[in-house]
C-alpha positions as CSV (number, residue, x, y, z in Angstrom):
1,X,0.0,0.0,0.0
2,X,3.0,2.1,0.9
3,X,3.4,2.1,-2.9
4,X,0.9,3.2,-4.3
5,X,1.3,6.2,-1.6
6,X,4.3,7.1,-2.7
7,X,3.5,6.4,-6.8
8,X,0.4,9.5,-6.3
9,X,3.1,11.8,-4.2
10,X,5.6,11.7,-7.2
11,X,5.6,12.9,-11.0
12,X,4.6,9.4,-12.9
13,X,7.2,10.6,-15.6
14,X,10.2,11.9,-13.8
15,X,9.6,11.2,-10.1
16,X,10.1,14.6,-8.4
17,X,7.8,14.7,-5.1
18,X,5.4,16.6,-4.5
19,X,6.0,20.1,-2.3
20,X,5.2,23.7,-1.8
21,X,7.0,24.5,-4.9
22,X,6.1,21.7,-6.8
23,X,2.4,20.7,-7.3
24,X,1.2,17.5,-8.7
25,X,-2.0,17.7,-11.3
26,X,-4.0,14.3,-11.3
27,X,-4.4,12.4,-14.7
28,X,-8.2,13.4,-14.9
29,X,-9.1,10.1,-17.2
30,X,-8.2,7.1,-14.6
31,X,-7.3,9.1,-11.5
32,X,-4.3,7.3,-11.0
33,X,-1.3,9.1,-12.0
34,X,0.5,12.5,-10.9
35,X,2.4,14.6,-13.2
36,X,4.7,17.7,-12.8
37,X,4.0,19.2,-15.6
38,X,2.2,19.1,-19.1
39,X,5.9,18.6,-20.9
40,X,6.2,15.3,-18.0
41,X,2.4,14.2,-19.2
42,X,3.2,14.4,-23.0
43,X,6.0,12.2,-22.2
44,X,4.6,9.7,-20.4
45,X,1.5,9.3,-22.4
46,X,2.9,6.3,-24.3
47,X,3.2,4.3,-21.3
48,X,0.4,5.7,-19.5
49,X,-2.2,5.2,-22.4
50,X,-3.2,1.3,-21.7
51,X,-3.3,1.3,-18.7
52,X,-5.4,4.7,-18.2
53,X,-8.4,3.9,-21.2
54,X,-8.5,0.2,-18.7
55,X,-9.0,2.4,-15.8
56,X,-11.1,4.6,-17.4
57,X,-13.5,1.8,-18.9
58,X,-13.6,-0.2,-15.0
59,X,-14.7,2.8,-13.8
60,X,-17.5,3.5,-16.2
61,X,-18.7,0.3,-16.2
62,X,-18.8,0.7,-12.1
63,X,-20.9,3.8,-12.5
64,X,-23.1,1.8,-14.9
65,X,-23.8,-1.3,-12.6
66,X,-24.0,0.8,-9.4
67,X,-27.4,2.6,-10.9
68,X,-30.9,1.0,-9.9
69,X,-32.4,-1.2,-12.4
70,X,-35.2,0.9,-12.5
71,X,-33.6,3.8,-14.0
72,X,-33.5,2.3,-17.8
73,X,-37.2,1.7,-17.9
74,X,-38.6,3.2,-20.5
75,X,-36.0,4.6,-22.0
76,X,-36.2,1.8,-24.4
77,X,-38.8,1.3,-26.9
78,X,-38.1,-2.7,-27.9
79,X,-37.0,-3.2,-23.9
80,X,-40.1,-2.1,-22.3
């Protein structure tokens, strides 16, 4: 777990911690990466890209299956 703490308190691309000077923006797709700076996101978008459109579709499909069944009725005219 200790990890993963210290993955979100450094730059995913060139792993400068986080400080008053320096602060981290939050990959805004999967939620799961830091960066430094736009110039550290550009370059770490090839490695990041995978694994961030993964995150992006588990957490979709958690918003889909945590809404009531209820909620699609009649929206669809051969469903219902």
């Amino acid at each position: 777990m200790s990890k993963v703490l210290d993955a979100m308190d450094a730059c995913a691309s060139c792993g400068i911690k986080a400080n008053d000077d320096i602060k981290l923006k939050i990959c805004t797709a999967c939620k799961l990466v830091r960066y430094c700076s736009v110039k550290c996101q550009k370059d770490h978008r090839s490695k990041h890209k995978r694994a961030c459109k993964q995150r992006v579709a588990e957490l979709r499909d958690e918003i889909l299956f945590q809404q009531p069944e209820s909620s699609h009725l009649g929206d669809c005219p051969i469903c219902c």
